[in-house]
N, C-alpha and C positions, 0 to 999 in steps of 0.2 A: 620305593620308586614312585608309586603316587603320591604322596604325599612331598614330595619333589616338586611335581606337576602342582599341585594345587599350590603349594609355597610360592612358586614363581608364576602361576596366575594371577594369586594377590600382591604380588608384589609389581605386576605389569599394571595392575589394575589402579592400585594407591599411587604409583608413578603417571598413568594418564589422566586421573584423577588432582593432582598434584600440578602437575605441566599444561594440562587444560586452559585457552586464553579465555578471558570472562572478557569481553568487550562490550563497550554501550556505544550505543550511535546512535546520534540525533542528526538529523538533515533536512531543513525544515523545508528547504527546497521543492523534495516528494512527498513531505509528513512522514516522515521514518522515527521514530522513537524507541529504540527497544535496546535492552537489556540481554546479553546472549552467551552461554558456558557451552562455549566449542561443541559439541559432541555429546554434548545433554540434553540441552533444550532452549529456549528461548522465549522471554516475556514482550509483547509490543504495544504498546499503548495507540490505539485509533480514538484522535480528539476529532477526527470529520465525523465518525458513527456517532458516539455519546462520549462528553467530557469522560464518565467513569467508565469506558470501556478498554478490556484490556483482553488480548489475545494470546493464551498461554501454550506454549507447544513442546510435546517433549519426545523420545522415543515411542511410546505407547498412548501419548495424552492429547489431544487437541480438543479445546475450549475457547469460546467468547464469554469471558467474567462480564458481567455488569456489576461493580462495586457498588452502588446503592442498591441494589437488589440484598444482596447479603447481608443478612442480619443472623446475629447472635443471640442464642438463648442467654434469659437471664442467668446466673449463677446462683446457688445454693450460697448463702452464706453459713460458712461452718464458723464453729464455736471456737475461740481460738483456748489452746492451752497455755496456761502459765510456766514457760520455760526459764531457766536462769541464765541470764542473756549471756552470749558468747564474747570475747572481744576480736574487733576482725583488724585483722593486721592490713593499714591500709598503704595505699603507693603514692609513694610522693611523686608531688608535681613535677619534679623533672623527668621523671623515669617515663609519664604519659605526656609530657611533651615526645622527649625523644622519642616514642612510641608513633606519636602524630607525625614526625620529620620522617621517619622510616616507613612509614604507611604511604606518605606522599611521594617519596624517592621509590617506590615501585612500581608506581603508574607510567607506563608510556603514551605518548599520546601521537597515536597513531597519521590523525589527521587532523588538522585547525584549519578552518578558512572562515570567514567572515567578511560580508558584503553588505556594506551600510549606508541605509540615507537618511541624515538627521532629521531632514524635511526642513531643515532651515539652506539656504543656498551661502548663505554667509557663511556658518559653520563648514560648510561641504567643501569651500573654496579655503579656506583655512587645515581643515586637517586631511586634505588631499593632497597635497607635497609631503608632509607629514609620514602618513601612512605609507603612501610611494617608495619614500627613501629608507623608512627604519622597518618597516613590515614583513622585509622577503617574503611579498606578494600573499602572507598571511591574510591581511586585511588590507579591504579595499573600500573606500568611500565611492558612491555613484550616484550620479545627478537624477536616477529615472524612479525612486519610490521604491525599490528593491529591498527587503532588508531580509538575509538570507545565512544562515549557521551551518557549518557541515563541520561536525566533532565526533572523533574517534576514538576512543581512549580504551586502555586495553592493562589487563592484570593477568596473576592465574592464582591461585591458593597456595600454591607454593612460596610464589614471591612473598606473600600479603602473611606465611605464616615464617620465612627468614627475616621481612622484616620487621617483626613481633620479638623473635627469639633475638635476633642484633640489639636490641632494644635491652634487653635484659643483660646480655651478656657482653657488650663492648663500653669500654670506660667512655667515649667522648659522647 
C-alpha cells in the first residue's frame, strides 16, 4: 500500500514537472527580463542595477548574482590516457533539422507587441499604413521617440521533450 502512495507521488511529481510552463518575458517598457519555470523559480536580469546582474529566485533560494564577480578556480590539468578511439555513430543533418522544426513548433508565443520609431519621419510615414493594415495591431510605428518590446513566449519540458522524440520517430 505505500509504495502505491509513493509510486503515484512520483508520478504526480514527473507529470508537474513535465507540464510546468517555462516562459520568458521581456517588456522593455518596465525592464522586465526574466526567464521563469512555473512553480520552481525564476531568473531576472536587472540592466538598471549592473549590466551583469541577475536575480535568481527559487522555492528555498533568493540571490542577487553579480556575474563579473564570479570567478572560477583554475583546473588541474590531468594527464590524459591513451584510449583506442571509439567510433561515434553520428546524426544526419536531416534528422537535426527536423529536430530544429519540432523545437520551434513547440514554442507559443504568448504575447508580441512592438512600438517603434525609426527616428527618421520619412520612414515612419511610409511603414505606418503598412504596419496598420498587415499587423493585427502587433506592431505599431509612432511619431514620439518610443521604441518599446512586450514578448511572451512560453514552452514546458514536456513539449521540448515530444518534440525531440517526433523528431526521431515520425518519417516527414
Amino acid at each position: 500500500m505505500i509504495w502505491w502512495l509513493i509510486a503515484g507521488i512520483f508520478l504526480l511529481l514527473m507529470a508537474w514537472i513535465l507540464l510546468a510552463p517555462m516562459r520568458l518575458e521581456i517588456d522593455t517598457r518596465s525592464g522586465l527580463f526574466r526567464v521563469r519555470w512555473v512553480g520552481f523559480g525564476a531568473a531576472q536580469w536587472l540592466p538598471e542595477e549592473r549590466l551583469d546582474c541577475v536575480y535568481v529566485e527559487t522555492w528555498f533560494f533568493r540571490k542577487r548574482l553579480f556575474l563579473g564577480d564570479l570567478q572560477t578556480r583554475p583546473r588541474q590539468v590531468k594527464k590524459r590516457q591513451k584510449n583506442p578511439r571509439k567510433t561515434k555513430r553520428s546524426i544526419r543533418l536531416a534528422t537535426i533539422l527536423k529536430i530544429f522544426r519540432n523545437l520551434r513548433r513547440s514554442f507559443r508565443v504568448r504575447q508580441c507587441r512592438v512600438d517603434w520609431d525609426t527616428g527618421d519621419y520619412l520612414w515612419n510615414a511610409w511603414l505606418f499604413p503598412i504596419t496598420r493594415q498587415w499587423s493585427r495591431g502587433t506592431v505599431a510605428i509612432n511619431f514620439s521617440g518610443r521604441r518599446e518590446i512586450v514578448l511572451v513566449v512560453e514552452n514546458s519540458a514536456g513539449a521540448v521533450l515530444m518534440a525531440i522524440t517526433r523528431s526521431f520517430i515520425s518519417k516527414t
